[in-house]
Every structure is written in C-alpha cells, then in structure tokens.
N, CA, C and O atoms as a Tripos MOL2 file, in Angstrom:
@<TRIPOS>MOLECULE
protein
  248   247    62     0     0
PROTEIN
NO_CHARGES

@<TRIPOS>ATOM
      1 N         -47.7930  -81.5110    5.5070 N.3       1 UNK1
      2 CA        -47.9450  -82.9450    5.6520 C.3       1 UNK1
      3 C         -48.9830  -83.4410    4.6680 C.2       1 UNK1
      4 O         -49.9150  -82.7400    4.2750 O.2       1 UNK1
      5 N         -48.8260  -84.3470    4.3980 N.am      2 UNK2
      6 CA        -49.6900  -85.0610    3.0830 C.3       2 UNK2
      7 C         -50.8590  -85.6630    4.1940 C.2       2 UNK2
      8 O         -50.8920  -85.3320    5.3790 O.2       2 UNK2
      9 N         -51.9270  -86.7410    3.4580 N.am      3 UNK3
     10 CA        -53.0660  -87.5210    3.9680 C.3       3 UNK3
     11 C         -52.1350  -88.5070    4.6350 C.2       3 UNK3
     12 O         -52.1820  -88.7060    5.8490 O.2       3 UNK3
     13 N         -51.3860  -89.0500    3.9240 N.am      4 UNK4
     14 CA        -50.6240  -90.6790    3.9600 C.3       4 UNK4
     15 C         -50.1410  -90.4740    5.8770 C.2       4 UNK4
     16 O         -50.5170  -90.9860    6.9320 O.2       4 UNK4
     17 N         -49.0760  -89.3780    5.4410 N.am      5 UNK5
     18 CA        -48.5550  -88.5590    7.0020 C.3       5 UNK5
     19 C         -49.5080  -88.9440    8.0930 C.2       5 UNK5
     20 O         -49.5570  -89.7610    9.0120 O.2       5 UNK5
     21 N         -50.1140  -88.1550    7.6680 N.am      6 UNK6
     22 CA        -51.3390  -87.7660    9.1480 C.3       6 UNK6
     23 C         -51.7620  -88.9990    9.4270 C.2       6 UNK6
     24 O         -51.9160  -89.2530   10.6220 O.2       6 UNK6
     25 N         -52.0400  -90.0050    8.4850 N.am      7 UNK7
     26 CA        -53.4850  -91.0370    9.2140 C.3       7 UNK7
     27 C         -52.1000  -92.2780    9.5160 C.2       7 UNK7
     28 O         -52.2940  -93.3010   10.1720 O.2       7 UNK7
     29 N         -50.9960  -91.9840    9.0090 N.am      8 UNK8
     30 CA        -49.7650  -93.2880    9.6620 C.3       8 UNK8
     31 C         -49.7500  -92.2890   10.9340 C.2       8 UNK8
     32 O         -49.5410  -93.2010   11.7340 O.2       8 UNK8
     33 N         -49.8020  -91.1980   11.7190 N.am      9 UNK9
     34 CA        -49.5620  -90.5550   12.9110 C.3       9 UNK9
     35 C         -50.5780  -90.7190   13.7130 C.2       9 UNK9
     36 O         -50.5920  -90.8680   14.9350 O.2       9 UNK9
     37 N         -51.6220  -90.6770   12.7810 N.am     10 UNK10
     38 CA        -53.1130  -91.2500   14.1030 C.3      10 UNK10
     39 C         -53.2340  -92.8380   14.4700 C.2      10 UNK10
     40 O         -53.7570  -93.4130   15.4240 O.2      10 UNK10
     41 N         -52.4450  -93.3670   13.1680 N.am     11 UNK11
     42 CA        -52.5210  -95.0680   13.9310 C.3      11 UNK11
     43 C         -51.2700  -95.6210   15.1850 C.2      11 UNK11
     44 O         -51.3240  -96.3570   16.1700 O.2      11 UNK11
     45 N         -49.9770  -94.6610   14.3830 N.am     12 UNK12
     46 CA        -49.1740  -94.7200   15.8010 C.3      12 UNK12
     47 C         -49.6270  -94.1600   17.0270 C.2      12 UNK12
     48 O         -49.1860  -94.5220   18.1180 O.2      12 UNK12
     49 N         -50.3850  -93.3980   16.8950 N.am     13 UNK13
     50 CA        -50.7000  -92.2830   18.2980 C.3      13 UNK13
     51 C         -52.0330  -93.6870   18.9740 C.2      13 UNK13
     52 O         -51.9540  -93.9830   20.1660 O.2      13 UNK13
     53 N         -52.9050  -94.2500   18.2620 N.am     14 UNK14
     54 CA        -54.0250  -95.2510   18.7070 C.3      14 UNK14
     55 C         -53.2270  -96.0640   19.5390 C.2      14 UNK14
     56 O         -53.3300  -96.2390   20.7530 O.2      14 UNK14
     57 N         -52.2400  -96.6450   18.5620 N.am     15 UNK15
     58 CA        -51.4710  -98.1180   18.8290 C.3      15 UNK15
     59 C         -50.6640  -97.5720   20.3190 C.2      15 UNK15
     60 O         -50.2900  -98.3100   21.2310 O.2      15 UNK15
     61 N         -50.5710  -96.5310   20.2720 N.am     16 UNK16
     62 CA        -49.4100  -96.2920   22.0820 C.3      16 UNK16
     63 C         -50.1370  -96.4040   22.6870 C.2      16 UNK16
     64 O         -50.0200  -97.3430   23.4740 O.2      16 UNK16
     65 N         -51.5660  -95.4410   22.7820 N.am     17 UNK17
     66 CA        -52.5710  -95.2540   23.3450 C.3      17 UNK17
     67 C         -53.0270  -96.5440   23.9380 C.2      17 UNK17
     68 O         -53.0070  -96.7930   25.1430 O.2      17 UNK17
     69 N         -53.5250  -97.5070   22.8000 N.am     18 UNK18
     70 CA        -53.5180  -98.9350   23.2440 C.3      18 UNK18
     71 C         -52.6940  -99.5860   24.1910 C.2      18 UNK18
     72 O         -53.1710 -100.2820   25.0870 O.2      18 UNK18
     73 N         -51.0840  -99.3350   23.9910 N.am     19 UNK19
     74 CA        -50.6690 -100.0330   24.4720 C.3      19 UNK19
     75 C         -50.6720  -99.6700   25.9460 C.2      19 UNK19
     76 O         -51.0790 -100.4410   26.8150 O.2      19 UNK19
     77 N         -50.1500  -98.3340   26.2020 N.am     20 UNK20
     78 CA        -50.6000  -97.4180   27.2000 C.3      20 UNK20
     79 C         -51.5680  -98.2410   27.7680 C.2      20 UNK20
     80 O         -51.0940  -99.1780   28.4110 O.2      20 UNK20
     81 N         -53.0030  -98.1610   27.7180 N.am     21 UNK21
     82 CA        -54.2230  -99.0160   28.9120 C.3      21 UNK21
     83 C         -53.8160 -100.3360   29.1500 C.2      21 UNK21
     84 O         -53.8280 -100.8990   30.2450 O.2      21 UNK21
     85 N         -53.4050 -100.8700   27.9260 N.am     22 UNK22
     86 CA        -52.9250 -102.5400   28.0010 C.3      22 UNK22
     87 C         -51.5880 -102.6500   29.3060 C.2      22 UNK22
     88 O         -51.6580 -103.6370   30.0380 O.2      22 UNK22
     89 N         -50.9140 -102.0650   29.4480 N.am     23 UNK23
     90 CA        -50.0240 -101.8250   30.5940 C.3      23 UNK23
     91 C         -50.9840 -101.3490   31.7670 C.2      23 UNK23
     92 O         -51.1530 -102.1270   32.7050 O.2      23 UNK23
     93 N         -51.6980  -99.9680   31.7690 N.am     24 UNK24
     94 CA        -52.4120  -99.9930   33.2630 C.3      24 UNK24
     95 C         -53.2270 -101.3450   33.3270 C.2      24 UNK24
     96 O         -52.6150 -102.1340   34.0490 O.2      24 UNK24
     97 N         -53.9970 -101.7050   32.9950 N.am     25 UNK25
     98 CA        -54.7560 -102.9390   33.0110 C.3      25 UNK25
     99 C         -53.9600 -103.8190   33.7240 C.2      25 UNK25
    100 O         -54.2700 -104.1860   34.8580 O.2      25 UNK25
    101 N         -52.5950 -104.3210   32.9430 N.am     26 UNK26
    102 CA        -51.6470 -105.0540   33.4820 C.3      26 UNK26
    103 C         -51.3390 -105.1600   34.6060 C.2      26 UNK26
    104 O         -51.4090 -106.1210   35.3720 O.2      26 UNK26
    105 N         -50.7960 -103.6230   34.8030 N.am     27 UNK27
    106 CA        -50.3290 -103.6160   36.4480 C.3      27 UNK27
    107 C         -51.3660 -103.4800   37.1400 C.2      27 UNK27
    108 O         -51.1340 -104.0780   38.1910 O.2      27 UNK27
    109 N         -52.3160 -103.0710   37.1720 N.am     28 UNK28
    110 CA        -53.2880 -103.0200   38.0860 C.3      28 UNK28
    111 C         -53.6390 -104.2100   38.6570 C.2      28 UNK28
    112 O         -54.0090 -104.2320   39.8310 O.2      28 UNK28
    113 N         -53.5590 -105.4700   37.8170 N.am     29 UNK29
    114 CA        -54.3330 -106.4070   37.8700 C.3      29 UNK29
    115 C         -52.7530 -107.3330   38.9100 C.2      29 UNK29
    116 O         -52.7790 -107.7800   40.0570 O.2      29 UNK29
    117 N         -51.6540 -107.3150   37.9610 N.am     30 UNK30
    118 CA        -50.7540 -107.2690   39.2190 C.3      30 UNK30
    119 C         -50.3940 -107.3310   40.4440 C.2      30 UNK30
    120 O         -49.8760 -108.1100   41.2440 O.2      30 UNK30
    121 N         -50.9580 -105.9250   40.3470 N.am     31 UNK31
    122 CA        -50.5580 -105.1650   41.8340 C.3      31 UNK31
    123 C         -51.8010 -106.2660   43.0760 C.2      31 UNK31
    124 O         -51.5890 -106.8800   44.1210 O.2      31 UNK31
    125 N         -53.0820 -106.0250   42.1990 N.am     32 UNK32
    126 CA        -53.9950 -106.7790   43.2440 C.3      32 UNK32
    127 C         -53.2710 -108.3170   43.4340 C.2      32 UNK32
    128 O         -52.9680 -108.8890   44.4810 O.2      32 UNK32
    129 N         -53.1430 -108.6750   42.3020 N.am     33 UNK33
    130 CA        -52.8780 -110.3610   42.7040 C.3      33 UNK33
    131 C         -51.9180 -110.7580   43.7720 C.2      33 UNK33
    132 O         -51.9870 -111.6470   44.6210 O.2      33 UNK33
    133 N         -50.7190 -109.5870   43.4240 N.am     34 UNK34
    134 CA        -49.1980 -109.7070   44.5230 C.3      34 UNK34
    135 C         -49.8720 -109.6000   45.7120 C.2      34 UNK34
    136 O         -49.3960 -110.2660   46.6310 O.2      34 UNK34
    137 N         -51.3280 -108.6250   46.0690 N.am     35 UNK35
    138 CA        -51.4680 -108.4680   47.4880 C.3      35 UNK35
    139 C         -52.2630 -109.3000   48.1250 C.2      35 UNK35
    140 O         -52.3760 -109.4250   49.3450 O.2      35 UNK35
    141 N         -53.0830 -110.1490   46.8790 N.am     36 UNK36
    142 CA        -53.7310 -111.6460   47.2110 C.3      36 UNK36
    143 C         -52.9850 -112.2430   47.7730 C.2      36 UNK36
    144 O         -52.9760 -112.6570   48.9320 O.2      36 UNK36
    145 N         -52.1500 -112.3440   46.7910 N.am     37 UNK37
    146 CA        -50.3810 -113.6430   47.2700 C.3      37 UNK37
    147 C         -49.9820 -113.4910   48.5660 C.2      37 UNK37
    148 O         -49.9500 -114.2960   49.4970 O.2      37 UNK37
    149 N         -49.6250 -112.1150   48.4730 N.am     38 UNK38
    150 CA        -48.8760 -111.5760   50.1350 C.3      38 UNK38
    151 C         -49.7370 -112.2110   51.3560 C.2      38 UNK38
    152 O         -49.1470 -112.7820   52.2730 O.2      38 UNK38
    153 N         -51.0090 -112.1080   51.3410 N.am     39 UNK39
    154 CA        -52.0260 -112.2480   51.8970 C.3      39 UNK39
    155 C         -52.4370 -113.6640   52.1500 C.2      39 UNK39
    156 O         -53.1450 -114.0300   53.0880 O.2      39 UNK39
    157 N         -52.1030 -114.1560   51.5460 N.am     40 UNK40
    158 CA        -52.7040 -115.4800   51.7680 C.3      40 UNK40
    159 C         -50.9210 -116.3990   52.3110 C.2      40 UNK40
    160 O         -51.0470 -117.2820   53.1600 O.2      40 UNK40
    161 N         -49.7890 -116.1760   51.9010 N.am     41 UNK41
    162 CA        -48.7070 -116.2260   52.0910 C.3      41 UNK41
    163 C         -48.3600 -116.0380   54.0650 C.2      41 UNK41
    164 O         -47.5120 -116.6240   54.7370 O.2      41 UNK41
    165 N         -49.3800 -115.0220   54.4940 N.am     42 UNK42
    166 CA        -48.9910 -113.9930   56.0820 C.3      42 UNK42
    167 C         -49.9500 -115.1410   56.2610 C.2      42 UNK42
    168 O         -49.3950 -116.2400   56.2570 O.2      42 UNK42
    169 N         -50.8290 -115.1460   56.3670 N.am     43 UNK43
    170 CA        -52.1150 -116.2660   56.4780 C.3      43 UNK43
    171 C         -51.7070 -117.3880   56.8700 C.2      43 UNK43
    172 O         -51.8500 -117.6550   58.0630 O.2      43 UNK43
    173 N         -50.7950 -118.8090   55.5610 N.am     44 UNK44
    174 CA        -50.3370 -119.6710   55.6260 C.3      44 UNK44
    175 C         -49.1620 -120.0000   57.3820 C.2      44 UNK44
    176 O         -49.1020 -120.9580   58.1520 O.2      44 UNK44
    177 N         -48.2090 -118.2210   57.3270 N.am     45 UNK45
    178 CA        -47.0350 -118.7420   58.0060 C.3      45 UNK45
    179 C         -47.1600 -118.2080   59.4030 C.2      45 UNK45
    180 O         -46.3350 -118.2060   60.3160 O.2      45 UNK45
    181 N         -48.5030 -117.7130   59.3450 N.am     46 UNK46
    182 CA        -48.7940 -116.4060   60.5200 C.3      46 UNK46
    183 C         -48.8780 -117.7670   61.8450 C.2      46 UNK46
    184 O         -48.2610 -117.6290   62.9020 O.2      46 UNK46
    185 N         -49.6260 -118.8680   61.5860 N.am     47 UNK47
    186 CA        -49.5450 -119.7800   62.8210 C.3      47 UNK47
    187 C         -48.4190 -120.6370   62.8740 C.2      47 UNK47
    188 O         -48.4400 -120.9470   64.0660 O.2      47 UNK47
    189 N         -47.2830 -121.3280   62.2950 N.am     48 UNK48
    190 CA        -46.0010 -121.4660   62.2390 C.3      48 UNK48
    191 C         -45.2060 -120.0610   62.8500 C.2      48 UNK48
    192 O         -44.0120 -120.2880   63.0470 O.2      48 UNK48
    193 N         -45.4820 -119.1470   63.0700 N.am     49 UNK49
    194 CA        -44.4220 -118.0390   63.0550 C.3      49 UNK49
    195 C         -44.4220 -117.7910   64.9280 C.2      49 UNK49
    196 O         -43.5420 -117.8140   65.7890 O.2      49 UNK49
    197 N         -46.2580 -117.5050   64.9270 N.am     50 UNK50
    198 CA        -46.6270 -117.5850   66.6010 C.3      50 UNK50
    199 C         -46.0920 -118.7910   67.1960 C.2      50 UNK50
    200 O         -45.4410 -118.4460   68.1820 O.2      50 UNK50
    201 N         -46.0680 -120.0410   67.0510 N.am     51 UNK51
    202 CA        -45.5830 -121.3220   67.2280 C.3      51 UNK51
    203 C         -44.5100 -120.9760   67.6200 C.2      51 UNK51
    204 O         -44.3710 -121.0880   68.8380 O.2      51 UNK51
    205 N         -43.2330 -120.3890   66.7890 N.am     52 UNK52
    206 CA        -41.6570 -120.0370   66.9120 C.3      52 UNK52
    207 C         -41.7280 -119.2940   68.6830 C.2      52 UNK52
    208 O         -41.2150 -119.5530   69.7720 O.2      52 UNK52
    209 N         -42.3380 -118.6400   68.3270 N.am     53 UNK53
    210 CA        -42.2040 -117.2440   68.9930 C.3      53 UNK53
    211 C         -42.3940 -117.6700   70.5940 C.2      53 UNK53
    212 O         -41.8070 -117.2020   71.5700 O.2      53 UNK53
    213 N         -43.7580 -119.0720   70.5180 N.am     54 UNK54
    214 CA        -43.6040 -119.6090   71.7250 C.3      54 UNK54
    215 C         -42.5790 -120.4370   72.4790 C.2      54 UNK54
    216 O         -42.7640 -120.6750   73.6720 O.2      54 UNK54
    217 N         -41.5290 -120.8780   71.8540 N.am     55 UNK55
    218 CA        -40.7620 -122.1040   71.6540 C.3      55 UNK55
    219 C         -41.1840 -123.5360   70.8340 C.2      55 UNK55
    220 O         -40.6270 -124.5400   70.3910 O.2      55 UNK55
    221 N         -41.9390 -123.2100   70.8890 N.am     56 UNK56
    222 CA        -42.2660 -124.3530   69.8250 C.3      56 UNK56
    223 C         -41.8360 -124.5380   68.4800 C.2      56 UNK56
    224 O         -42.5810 -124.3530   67.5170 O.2      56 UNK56
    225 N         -40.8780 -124.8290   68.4120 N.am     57 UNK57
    226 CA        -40.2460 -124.9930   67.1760 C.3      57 UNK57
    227 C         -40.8440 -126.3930   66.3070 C.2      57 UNK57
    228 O         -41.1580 -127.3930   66.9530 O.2      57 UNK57
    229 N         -40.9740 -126.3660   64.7340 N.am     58 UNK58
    230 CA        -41.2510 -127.4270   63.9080 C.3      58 UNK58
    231 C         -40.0080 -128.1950   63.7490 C.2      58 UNK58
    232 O         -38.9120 -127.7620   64.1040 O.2      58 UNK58
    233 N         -40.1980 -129.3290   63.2150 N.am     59 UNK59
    234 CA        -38.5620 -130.4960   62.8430 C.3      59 UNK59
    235 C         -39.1020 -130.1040   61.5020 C.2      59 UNK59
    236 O         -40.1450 -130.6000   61.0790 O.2      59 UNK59
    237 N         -38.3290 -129.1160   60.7480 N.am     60 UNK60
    238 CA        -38.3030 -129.5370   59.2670 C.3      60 UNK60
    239 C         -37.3380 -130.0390   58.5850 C.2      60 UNK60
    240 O         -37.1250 -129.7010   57.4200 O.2      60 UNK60
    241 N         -36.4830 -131.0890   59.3540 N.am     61 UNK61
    242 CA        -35.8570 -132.1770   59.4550 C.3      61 UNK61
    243 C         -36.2860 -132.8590   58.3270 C.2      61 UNK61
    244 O         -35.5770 -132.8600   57.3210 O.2      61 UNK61
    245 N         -37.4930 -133.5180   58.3600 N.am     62 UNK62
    246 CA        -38.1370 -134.8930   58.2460 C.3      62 UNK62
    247 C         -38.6390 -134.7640   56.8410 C.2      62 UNK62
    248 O         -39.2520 -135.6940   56.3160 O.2      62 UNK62
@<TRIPOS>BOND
     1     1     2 1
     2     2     3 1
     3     3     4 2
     4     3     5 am
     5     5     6 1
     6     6     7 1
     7     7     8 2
     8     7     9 am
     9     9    10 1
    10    10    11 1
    11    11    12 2
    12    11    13 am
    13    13    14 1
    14    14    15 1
    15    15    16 2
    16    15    17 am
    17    17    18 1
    18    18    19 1
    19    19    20 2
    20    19    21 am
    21    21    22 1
    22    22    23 1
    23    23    24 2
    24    23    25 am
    25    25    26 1
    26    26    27 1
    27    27    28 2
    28    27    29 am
    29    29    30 1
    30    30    31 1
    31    31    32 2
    32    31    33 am
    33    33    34 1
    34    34    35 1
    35    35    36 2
    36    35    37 am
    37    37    38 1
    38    38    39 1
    39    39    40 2
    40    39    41 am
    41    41    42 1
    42    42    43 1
    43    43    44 2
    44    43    45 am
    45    45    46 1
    46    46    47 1
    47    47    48 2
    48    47    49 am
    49    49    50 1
    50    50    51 1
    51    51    52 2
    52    51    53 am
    53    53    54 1
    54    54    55 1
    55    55    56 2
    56    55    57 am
    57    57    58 1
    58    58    59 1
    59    59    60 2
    60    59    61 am
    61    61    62 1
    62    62    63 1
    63    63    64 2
    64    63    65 am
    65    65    66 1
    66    66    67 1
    67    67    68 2
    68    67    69 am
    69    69    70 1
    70    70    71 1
    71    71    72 2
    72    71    73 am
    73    73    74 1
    74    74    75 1
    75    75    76 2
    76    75    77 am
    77    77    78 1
    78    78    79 1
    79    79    80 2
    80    79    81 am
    81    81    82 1
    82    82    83 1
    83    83    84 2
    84    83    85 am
    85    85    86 1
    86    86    87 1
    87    87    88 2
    88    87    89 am
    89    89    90 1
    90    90    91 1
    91    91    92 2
    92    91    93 am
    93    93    94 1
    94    94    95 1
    95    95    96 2
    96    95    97 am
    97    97    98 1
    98    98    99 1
    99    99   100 2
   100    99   101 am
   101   101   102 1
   102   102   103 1
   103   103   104 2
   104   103   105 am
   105   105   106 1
   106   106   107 1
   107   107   108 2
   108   107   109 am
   109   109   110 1
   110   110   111 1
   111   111   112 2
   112   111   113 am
   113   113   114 1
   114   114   115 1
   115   115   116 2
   116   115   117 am
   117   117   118 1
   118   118   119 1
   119   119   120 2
   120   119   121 am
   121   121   122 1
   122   122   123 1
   123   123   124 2
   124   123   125 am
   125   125   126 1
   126   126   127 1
   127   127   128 2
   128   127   129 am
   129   129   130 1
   130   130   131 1
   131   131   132 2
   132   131   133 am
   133   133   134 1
   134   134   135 1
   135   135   136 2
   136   135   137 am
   137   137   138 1
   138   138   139 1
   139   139   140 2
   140   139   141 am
   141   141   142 1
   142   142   143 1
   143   143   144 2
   144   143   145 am
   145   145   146 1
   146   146   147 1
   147   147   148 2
   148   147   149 am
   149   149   150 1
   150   150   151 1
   151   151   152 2
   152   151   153 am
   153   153   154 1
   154   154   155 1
   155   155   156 2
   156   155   157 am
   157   157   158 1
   158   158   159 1
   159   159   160 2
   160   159   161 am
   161   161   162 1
   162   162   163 1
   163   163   164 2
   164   163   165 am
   165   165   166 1
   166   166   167 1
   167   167   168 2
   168   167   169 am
   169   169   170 1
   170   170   171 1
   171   171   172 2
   172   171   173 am
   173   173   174 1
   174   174   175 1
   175   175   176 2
   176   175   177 am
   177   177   178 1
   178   178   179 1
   179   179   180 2
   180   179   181 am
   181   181   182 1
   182   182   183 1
   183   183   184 2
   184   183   185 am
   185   185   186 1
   186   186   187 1
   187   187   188 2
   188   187   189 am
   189   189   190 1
   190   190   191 1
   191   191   192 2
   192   191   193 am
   193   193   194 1
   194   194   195 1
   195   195   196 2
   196   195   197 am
   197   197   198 1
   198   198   199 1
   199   199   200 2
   200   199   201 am
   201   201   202 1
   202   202   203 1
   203   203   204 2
   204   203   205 am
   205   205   206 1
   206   206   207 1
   207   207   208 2
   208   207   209 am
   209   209   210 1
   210   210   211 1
   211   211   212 2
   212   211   213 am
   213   213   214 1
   214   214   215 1
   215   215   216 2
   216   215   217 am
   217   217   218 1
   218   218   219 1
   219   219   220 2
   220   219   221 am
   221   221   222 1
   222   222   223 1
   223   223   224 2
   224   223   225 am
   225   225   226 1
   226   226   227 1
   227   227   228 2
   228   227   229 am
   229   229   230 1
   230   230   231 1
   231   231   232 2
   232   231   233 am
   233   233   234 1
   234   234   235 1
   235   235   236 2
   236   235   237 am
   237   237   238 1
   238   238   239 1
   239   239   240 2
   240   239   241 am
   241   241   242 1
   242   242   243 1
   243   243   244 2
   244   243   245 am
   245   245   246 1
   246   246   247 1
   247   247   248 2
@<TRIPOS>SUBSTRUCTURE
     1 UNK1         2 RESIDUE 1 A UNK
     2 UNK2         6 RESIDUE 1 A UNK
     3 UNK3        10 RESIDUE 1 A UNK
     4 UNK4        14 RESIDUE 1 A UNK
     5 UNK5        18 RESIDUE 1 A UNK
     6 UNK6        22 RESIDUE 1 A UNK
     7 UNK7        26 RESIDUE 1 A UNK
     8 UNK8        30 RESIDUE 1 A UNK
     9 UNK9        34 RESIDUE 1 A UNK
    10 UNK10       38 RESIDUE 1 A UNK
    11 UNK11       42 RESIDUE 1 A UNK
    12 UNK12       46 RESIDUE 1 A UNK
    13 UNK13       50 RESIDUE 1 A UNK
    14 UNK14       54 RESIDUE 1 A UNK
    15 UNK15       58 RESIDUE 1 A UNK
    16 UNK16       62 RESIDUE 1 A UNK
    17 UNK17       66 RESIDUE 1 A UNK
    18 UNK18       70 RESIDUE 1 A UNK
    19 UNK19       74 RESIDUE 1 A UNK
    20 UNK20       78 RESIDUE 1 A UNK
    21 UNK21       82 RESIDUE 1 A UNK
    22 UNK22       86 RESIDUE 1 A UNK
    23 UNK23       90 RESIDUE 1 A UNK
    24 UNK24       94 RESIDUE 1 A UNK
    25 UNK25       98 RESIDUE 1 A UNK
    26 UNK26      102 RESIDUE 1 A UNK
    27 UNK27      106 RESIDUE 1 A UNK
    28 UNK28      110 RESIDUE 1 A UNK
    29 UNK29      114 RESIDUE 1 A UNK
    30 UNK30      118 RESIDUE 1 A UNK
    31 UNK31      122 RESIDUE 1 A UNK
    32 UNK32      126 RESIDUE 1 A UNK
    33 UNK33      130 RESIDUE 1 A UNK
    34 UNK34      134 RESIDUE 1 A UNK
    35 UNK35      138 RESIDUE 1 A UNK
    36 UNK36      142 RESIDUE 1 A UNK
    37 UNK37      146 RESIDUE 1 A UNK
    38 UNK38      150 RESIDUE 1 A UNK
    39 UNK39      154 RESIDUE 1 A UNK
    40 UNK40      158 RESIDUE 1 A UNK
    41 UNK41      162 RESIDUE 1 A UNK
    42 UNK42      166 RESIDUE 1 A UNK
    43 UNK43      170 RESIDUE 1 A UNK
    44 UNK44      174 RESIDUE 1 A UNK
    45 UNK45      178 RESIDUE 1 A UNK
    46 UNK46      182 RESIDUE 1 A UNK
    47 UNK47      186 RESIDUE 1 A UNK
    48 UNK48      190 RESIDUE 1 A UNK
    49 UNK49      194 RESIDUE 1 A UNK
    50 UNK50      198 RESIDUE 1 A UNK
    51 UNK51      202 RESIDUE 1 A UNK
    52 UNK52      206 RESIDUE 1 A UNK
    53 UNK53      210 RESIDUE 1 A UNK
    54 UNK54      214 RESIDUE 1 A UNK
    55 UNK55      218 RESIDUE 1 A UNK
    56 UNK56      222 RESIDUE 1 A UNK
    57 UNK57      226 RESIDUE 1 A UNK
    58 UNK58      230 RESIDUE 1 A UNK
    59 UNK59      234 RESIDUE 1 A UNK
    60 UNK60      238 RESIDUE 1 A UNK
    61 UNK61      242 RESIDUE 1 A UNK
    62 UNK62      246 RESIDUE 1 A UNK
C-alpha cells in the first residue's frame, strides 16, 4: 500500500467512527425524549381514563 492508501483508510475509518457516536448520541437522546413523551402523554390521559372507568364518560361531541 502506498502513503496516499493508508491516510484515505484512516479518514474513512475516522469519518464511520464519527458517524458511529453521531448515531449513539442520536438514539440515546431519542430514546430518553420518547420516554419523556410517553410520560407526560400517561400523565395527560391517566385522569380522563379513571373518569371512563367510573362511568363518567366526557361529550367529545362538542
């Protein structure tokens, strides 16, 4: 392998590498937010849902 070879193989090998963390980063950050969402989502419908459950139904009629 020549110089040229090797140092175009260490910038592809950086650049995956990069991209590689740039994806965990990603999902990580993801994963937390979806379980913010979820969370605040159970939160919002959790007293509408007990409501049902009593008979108390909403008119979302209107």
């Amino acid at each position: 392998m020549n110089t040229s070879t090797l140092a175009d193989n260490e910038l592809n090998y950086q650049y995956k590498s990069s991209l590689k963390s740039q994806y965990k980063t990603f999902k990580t950050g993801t994963e937390e937010k979806f379980e913010t969402w979820l969370m605040s989502i159970e939160e919002c419908w959790l007293e509408e849902v007990f409501a049902c459950l009593q008979g108390n139904f909403p008119d979302w009629r209107g």
